[in-house]
RODO-2510 file (C-alpha; in nm, 4 decimals, decimal comma):
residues 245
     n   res          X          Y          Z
     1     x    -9,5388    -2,3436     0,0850
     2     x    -9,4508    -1,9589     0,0782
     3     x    -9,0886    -2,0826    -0,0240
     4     x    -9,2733    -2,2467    -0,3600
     5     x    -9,4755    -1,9341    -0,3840
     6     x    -9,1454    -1,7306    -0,3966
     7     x    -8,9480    -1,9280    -0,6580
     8     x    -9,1274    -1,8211    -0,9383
     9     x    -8,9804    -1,9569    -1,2808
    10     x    -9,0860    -1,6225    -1,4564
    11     x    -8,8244    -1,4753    -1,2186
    12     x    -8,4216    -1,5367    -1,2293
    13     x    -8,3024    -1,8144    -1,0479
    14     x    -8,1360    -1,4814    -0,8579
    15     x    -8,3953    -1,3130    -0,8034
    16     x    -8,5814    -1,5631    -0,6662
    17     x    -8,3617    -1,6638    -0,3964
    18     x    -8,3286    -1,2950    -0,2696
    19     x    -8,6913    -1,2079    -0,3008
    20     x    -8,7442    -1,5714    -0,1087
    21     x    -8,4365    -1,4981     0,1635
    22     x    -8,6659    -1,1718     0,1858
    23     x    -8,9871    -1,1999     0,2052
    24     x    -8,9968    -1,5492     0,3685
    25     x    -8,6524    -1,5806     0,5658
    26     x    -8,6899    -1,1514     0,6505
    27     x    -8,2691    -1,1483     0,6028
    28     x    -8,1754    -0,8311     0,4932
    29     x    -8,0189    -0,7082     0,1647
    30     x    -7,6925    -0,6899     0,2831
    31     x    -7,7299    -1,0409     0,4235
    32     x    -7,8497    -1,1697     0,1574
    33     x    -7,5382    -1,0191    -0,0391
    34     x    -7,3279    -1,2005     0,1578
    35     x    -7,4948    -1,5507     0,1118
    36     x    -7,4719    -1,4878    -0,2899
    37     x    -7,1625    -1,3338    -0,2318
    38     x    -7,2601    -1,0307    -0,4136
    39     x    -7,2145    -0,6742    -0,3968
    40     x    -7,4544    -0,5332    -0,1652
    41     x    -7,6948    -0,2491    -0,4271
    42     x    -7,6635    -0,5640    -0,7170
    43     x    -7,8998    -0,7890    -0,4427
    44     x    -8,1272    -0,4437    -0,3762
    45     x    -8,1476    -0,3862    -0,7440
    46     x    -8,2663    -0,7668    -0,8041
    47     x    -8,5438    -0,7587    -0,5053
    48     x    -8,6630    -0,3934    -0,6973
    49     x    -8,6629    -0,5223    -1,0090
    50     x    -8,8399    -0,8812    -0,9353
    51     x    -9,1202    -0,6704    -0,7070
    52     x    -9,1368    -0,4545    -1,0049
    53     x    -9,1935    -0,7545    -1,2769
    54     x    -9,4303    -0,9200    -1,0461
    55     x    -9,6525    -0,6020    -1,0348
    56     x    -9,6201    -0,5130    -1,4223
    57     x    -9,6645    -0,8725    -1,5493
    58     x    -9,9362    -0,9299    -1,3109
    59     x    -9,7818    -1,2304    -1,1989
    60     x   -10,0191    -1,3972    -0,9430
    61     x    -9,8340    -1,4598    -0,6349
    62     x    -9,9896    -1,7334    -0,4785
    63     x    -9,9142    -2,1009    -0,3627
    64     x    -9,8713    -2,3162    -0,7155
    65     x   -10,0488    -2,6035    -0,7279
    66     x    -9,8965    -2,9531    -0,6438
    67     x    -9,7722    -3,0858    -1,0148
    68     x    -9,5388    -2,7770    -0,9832
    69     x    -9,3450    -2,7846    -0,7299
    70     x    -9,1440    -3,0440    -0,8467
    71     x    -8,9502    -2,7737    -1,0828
    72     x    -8,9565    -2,5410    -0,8261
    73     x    -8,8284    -2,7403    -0,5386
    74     x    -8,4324    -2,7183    -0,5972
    75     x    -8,4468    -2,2971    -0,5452
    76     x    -8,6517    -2,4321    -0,2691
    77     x    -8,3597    -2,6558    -0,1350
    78     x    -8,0910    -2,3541    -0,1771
    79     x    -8,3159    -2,1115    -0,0166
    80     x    -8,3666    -2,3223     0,3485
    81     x    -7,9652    -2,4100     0,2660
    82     x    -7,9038    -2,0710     0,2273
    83     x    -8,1145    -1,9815     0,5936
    84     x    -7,8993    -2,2339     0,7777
    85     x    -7,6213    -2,0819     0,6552
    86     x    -7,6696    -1,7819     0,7367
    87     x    -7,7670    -1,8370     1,1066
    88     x    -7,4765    -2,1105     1,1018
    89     x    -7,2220    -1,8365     1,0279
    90     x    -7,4430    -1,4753     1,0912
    91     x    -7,2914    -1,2065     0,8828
    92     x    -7,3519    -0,9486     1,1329
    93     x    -7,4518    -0,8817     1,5274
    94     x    -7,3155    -0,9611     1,8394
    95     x    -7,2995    -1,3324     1,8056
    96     x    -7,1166    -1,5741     1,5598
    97     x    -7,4439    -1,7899     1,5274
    98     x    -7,8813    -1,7096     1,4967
    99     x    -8,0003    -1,9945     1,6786
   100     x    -8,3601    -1,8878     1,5353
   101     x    -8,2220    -1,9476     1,1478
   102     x    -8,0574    -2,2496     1,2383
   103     x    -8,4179    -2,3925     1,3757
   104     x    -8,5978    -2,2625     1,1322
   105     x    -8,4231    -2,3762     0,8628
   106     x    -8,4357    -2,6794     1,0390
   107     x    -8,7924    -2,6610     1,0701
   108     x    -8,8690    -2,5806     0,7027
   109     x    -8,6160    -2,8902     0,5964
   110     x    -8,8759    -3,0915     0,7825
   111     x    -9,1731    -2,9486     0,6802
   112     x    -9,0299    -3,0064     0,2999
   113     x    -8,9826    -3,3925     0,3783
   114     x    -9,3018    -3,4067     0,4609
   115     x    -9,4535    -3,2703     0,1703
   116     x    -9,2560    -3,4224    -0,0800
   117     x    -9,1474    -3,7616     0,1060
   118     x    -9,0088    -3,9296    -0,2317
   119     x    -8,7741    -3,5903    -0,3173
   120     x    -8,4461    -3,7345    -0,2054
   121     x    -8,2301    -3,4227    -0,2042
   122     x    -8,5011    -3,3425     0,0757
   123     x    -8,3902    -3,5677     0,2595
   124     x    -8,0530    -3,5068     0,2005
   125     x    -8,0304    -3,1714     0,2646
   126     x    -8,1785    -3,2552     0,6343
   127     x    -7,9293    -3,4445     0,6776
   128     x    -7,6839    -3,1971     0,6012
   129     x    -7,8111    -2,9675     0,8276
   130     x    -7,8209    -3,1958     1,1060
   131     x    -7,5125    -3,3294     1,1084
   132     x    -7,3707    -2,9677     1,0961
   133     x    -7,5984    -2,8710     1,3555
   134     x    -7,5027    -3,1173     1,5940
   135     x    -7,2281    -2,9484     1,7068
   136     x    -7,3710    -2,6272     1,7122
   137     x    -7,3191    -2,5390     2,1045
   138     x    -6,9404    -2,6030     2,0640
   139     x    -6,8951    -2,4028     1,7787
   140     x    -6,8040    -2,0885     1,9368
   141     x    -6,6291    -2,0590     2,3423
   142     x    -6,6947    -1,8491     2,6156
   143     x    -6,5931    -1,5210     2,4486
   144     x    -6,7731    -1,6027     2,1621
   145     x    -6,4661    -1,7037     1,9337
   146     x    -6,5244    -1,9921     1,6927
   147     x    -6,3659    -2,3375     1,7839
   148     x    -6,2309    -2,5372     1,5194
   149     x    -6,3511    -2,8732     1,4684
   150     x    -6,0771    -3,0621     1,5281
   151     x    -6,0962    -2,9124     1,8500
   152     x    -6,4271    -2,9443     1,9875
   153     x    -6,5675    -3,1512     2,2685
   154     x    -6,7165    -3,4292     2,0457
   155     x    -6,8758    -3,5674     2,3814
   156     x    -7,1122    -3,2467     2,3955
   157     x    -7,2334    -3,2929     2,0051
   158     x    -7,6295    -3,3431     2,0064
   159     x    -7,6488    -3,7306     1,9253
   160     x    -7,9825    -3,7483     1,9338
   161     x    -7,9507    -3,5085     1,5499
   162     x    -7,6743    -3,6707     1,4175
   163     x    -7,8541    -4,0645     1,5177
   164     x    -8,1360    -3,8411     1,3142
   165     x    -7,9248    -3,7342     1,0267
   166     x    -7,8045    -4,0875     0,9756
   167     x    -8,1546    -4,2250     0,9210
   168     x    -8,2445    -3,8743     0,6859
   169     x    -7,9248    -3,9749     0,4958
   170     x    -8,0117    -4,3735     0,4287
   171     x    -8,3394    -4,2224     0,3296
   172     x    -8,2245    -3,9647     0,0582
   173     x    -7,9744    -4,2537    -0,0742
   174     x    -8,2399    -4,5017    -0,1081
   175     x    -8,4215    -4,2228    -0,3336
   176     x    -8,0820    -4,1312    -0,5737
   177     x    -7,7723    -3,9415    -0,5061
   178     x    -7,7587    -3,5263    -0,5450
   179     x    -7,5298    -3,2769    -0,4383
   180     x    -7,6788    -3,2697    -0,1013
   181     x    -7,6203    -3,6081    -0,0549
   182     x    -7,2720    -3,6185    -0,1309
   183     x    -7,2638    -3,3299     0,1374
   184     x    -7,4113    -3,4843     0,3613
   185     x    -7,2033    -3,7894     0,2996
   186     x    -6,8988    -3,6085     0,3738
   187     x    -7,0853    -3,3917     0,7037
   188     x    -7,1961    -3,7481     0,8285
   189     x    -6,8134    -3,8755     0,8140
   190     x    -6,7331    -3,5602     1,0482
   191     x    -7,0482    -3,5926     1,2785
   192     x    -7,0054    -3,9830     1,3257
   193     x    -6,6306    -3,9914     1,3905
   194     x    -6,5055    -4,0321     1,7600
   195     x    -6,2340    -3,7957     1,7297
   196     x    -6,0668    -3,6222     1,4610
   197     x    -5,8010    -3,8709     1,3920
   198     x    -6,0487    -4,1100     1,3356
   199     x    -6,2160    -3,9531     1,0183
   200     x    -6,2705    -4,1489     0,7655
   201     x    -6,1111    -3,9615     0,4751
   202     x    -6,1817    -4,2086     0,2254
   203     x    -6,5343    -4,1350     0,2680
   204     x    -6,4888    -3,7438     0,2821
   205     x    -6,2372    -3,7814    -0,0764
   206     x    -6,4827    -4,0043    -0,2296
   207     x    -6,7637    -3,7847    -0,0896
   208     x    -6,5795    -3,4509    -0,2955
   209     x    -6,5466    -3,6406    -0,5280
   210     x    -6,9089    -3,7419    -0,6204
   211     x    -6,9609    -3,3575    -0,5667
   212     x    -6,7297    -3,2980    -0,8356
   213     x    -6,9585    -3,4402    -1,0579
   214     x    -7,2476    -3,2221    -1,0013
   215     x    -7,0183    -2,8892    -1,0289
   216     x    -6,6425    -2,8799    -1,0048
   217     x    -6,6311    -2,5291    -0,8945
   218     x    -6,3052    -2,4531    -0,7445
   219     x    -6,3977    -2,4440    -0,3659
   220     x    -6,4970    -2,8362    -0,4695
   221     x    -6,1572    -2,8810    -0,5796
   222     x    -5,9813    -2,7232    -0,3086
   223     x    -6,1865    -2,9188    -0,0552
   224     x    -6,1178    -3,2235    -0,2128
   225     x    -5,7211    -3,0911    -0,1914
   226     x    -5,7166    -3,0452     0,1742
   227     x    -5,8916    -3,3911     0,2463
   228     x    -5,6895    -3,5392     0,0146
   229     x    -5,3649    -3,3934     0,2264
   230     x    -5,5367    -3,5291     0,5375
   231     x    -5,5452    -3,8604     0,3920
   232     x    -5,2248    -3,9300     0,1950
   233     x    -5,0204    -3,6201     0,3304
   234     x    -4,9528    -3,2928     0,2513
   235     x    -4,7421    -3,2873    -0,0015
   236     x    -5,0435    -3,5012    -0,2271
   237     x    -5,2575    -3,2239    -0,1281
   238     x    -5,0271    -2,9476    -0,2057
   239     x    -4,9761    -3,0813    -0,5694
   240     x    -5,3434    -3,0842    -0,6148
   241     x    -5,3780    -2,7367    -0,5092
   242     x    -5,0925    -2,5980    -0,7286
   243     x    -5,3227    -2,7678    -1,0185
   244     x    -5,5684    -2,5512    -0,9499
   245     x    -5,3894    -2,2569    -1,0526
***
């Protein structure tokens, strides 16, 4: 409940995911920069300036009570989201992943599931997470250098998480779609395939494409390109991405 505690509405939507990636997650500034992918003082000057409001306002920072966390729970989603990633892909040290953000991102997902069992995009975003996580001990190879996907020992993917994800995933669709689930959609299509030519890139197009609909930022569009190129070829991918120009 800290994470609900953190995403205060009187605060930005900003400012509560750094003071949250803070204070709960303990990632530093310039981590934190890199998540938002801001410049490194503008995420310092937002964790000043919401300790600063919460002091002169007097804002009581405690747990909020259970009728609101409902409003509060999609900064809640993007903060463990935002964890994972960061221990996923680790901004800085000597290794390409944190194992301790991964599972405790993890961990929070699950606590979060718990709590609010009928919040689909909780589900959702479990799912997510373990379907990428699955293959977290072939990401990188003895020195340490990332492995793509398409080239990664699917035999040595943790089943027993994506078997897990699958059943997180039914759950969050039998509660209503979300942006997490039409990640997670297109995550389970990787996880559940027996080797890369066997994607189904129906399912990852159609998955980018129900994304689409919740934000077509470009890096939606551009994903949607390159699976589209997988599927059809690339010159149908190439003429979607010089329409994104």
């Amino acid at each position: 409940r800290p994470l609900f505690t953190c995403s205060n509405p009187v605060l930005s939507s900003e400012s509560q995911g750094a003071l949250t990636l803070r204070l709960v997650a303990g990632l530093r500034p310039a981590e934190i920069a890199r998540l938002f992918l801001a410049p490194e003082p503008t995420v310092s000057q937002r964790l000043s300036r919401a300790k600063a409001k919460i002091r002169t306002a007097g804002i009581p920072f405690r747990v909020p009570p259970d009728h609101l966390l409902p409003g509060r729970t999609p900064q809640v989603l993007a903060c463990i989201y935002l964890v994972f990633t960061e221990g996923y892909s680790a901004t800085s040290g000597d290794t390409a992943i944190r194992d301790e953000l991964c599972d405790e991102a993890l961990r929070l997902g699950r606590l979060l599931c718990e709590l609010m069992p009928d919040e689909g995009e909780a589900w959702a975003l479990m799912a997510l997470m373990l379907f990428h996580d699955s293959r977290r001990a072939q990401r990188t190879d003895a020195a340490g250098d990332l492995v793509p996907l398409e080239c990664q020992d699917r035999r040595r993917w943790d089943r027993a998480k994506i078997e897990e994800g699958v059943v997180c995933l039914r759950a969050a669709r039998r509660r209503g779609g979300g942006p997490y689930s039409a990640q997670a959609t297109i995550a389970a299509a990787h996880a559940t395939a027996s080797n890369w030519e066997a994607t189904d890139w129906d399912t990852v197009v159609a998955g980018y494409d129900e994304l689409a609909a919740y934000g077509n930022s470009p890096a939606v569009r551009l994903n949607h390109a390159v699976a589209v190129s997988f599927r059809d070829g690339p010159d149908a991918g190439l003429a979607e991405v010089d329409a994104l120009a």
